[in-house]
C-alpha positions as CSV (number, residue, x, y, z in Angstrom):
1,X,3.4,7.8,5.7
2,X,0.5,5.8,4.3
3,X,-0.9,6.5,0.6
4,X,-3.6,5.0,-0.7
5,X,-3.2,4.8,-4.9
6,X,-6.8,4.8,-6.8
7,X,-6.2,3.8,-10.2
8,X,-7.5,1.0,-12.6
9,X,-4.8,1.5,-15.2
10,X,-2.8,-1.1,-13.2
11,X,0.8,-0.5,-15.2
12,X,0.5,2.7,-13.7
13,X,-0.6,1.9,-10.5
14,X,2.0,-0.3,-9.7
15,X,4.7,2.1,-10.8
16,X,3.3,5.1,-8.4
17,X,3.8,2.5,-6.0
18,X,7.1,1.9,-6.6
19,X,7.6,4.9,-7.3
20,X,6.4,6.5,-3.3
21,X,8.1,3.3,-2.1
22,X,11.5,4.1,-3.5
23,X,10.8,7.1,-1.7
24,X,10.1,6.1,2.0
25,X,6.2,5.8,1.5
26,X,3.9,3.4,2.2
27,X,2.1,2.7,-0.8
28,X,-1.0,0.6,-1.7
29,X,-3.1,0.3,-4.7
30,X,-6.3,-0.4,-6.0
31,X,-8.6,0.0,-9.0
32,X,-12.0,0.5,-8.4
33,X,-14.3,2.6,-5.4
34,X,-15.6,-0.3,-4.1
35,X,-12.4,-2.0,-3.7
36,X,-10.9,1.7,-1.6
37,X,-14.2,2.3,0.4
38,X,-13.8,-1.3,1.4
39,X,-10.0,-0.6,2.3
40,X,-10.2,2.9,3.4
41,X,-11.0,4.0,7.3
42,X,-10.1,7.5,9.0
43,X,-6.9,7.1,9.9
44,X,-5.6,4.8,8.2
45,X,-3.8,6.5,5.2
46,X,-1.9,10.2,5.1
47,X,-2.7,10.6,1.8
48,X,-4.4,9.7,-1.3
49,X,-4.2,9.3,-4.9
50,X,-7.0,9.4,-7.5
51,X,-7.3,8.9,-10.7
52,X,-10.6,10.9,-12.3
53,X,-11.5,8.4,-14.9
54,X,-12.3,5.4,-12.8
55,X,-14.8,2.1,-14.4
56,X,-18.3,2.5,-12.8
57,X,-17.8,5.3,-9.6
58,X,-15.5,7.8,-11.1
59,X,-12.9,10.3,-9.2
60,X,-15.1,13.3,-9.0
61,X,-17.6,11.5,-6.9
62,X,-15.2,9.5,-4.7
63,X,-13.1,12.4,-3.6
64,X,-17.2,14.0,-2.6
65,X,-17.4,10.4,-0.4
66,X,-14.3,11.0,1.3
67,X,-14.2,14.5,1.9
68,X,-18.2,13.4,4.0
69,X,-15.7,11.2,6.0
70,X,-12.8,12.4,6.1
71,X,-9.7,15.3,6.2
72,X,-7.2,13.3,4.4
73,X,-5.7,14.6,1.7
74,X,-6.3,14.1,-1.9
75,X,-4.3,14.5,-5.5
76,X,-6.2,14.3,-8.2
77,X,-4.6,12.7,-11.1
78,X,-6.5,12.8,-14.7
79,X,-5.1,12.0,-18.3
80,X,-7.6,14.6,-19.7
81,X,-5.7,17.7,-18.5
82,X,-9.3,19.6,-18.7
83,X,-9.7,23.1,-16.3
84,X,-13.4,22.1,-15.6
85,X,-12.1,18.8,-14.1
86,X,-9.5,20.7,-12.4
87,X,-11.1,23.3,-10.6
88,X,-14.3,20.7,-9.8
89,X,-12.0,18.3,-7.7
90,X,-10.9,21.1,-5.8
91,X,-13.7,22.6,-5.5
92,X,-14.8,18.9,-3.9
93,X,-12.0,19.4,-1.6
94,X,-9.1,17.8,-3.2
95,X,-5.6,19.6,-2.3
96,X,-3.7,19.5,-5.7
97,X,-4.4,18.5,-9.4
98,X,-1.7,16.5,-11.4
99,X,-1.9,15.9,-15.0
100,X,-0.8,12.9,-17.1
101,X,1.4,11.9,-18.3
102,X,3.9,13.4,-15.3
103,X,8.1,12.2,-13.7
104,X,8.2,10.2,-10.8
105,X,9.8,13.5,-9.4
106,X,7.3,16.0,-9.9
107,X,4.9,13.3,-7.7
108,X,7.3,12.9,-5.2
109,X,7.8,16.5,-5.2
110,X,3.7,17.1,-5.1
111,X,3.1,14.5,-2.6
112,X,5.6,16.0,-0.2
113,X,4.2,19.7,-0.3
114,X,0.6,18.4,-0.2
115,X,1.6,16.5,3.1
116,X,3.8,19.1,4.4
117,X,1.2,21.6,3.9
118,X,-1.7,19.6,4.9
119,X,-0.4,17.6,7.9
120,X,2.7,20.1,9.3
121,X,4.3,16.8,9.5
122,X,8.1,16.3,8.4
123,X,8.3,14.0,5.4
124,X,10.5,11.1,5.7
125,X,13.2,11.6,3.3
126,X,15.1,8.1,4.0
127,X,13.2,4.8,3.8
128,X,12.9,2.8,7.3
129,X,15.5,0.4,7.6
130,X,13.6,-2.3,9.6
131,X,10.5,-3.5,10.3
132,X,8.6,-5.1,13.9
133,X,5.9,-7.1,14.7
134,X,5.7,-8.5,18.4
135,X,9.5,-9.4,19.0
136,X,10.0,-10.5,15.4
137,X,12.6,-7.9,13.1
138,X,13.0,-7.6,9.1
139,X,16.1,-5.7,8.4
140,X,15.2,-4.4,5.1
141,X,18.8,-3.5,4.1
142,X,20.2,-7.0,4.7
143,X,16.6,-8.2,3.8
144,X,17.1,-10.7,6.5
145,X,14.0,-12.1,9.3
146,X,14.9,-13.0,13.2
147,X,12.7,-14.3,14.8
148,X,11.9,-13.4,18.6
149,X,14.8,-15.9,19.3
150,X,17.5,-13.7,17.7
151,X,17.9,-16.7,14.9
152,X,17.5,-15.4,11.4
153,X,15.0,-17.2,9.7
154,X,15.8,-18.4,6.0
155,X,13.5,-16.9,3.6
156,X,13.4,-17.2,-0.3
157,X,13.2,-14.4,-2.3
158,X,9.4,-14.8,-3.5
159,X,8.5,-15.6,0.3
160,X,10.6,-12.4,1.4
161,X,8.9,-10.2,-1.1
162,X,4.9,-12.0,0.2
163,X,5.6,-11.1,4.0
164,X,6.7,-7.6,2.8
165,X,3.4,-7.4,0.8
166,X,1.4,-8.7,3.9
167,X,3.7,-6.1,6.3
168,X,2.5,-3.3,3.9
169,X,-1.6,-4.5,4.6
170,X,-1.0,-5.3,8.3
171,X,-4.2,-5.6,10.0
172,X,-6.6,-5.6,7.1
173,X,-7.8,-8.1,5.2
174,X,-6.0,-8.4,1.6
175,X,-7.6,-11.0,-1.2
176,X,-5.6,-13.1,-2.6
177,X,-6.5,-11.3,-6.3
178,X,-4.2,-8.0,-4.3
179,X,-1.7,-10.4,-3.4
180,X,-1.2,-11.8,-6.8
181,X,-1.2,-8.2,-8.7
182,X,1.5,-7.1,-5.7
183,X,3.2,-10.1,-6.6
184,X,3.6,-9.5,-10.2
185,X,5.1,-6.4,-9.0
186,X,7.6,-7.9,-7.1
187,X,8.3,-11.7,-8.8
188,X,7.7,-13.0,-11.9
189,X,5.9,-16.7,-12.5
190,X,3.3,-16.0,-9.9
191,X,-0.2,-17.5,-9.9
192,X,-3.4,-18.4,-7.5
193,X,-2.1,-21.3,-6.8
194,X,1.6,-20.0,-6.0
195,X,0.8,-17.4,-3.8
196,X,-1.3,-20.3,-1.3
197,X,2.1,-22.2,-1.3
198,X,3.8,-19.4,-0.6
199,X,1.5,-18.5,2.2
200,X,1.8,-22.0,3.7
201,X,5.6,-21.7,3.4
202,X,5.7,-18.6,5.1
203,X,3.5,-20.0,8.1
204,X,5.6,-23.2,8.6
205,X,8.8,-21.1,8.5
206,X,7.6,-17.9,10.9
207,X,5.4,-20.7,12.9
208,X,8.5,-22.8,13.9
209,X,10.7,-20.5,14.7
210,X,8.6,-18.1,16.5
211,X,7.6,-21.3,18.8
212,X,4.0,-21.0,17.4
213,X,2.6,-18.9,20.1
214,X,1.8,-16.2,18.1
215,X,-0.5,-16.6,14.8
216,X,1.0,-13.8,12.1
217,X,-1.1,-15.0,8.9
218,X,-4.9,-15.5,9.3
219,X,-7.0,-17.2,6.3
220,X,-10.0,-15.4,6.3
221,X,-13.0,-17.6,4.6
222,X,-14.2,-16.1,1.4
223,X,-12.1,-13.1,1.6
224,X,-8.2,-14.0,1.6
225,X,-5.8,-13.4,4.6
226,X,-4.8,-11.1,6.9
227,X,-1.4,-10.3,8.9
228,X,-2.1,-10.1,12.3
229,X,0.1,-8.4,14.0
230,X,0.7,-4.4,14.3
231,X,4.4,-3.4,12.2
232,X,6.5,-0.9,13.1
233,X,8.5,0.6,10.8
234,X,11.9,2.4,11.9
């Protein structure tokens, strides 16, 4: 299950990602409209979260642009706690309403009816254990890489944590701005500059041993990089 997170308080962004990925979800953030109707296409996500109180395009009137594209569903989160705002967003179309400050639980817990009830989909309730792209595997347990060889591929920590960042985006372009607030998520000390040696450690290590017949990390002029290949989680 893929959530999208709309919030520009970024603390709290981060942790409702951690948060739904503790708990099997997919989980990406961002902080503005322009940055999710750049991100966001039919299909793509299960579920999203949005804030009300947004800089520039606020809540109200992105849940209205969605629901003109789209059935996914929508939580509403708002620090104001106001009825009007309440019964407006769903009104708009939103599914549930959750006030802040709220547990980690009570959004898992909202998050799971909303998809249950929406989707008549069963929740995962264990995180997937592995990851696939082409013939490559990430046992996230272990958190070990083989390449389509079978030979495990020696990763550092902050590279380990940058594929899994780039796994999460497959497909879609991600600036290098998203990698770096991910990052900071993740590992500490990161930077611009960091993150671009990290990417061009990450190609030399997945390009050798993968026989470099297969590009997995595309630079994408003026807009950052993308991870080429489709993942499948299990």
């Amino acid at each position: 299950m893929k959530i999208l997170i709309v919030e520009d308080d970024s603390p709290l962004r981060l942790l409702i990602a951690r948060t739904l990925r503790d708990h099997g979800f997919e989980a990406t953030g961002v902080g503005t409209a322009a940055e999710m109707q750049a991100l966001f296409t039919e299909g793509a996500f299960q579920l999203v979260v949005l804030d009300i109180m947004l800089p520039g395009t606020n809540g109200l009137d992105i849940c209205r642009w969605l629901r003109a594209r789209s059935a996914v569903p929508i939580i509403i989160i708002s620090a104001r706690g106001q009825e009007t705002d309440r019964i407006v967003g769903l009104e708009l179309g939103a599914d549930d309403y959750l006030s802040k400050p709220f547990g980690a639980e009570e959004l898992v817990a909202r998050v799971r009816a909303v998809l249950r009830r929406t989707n008549n989909q069963i929740v995962p309730q264990q995180p997937a254990r592995n990851l696939r792209f082409g013939d490559w595997r990430v046992d996230l347990d272990r958190r070990e890489v083989f390449a389509p060889d079978g030979e495990m591929v020696p990763l550092s920590g902050a590279e380990y944590e940058l594929l899994l960042t780039l796994t999460d985006s497959a497909q879609r372009v991600v600036s290098r701005d998203f990698l770096l607030e991910q990052s900071r998520e993740r590992f500490s000390g990161s930077s611009d500059r960091s993150i671009d040696v990290l990417i061009s450690r990450l190609r030399a290590k997945l390009g050798s041993n993968g026989g470099g017949q297969e590009e997995l990390i595309r630079t994408v002029r003026g807009a950052g990089y993308m991870f080429v290949p489709a993942v499948e989680r299990q």
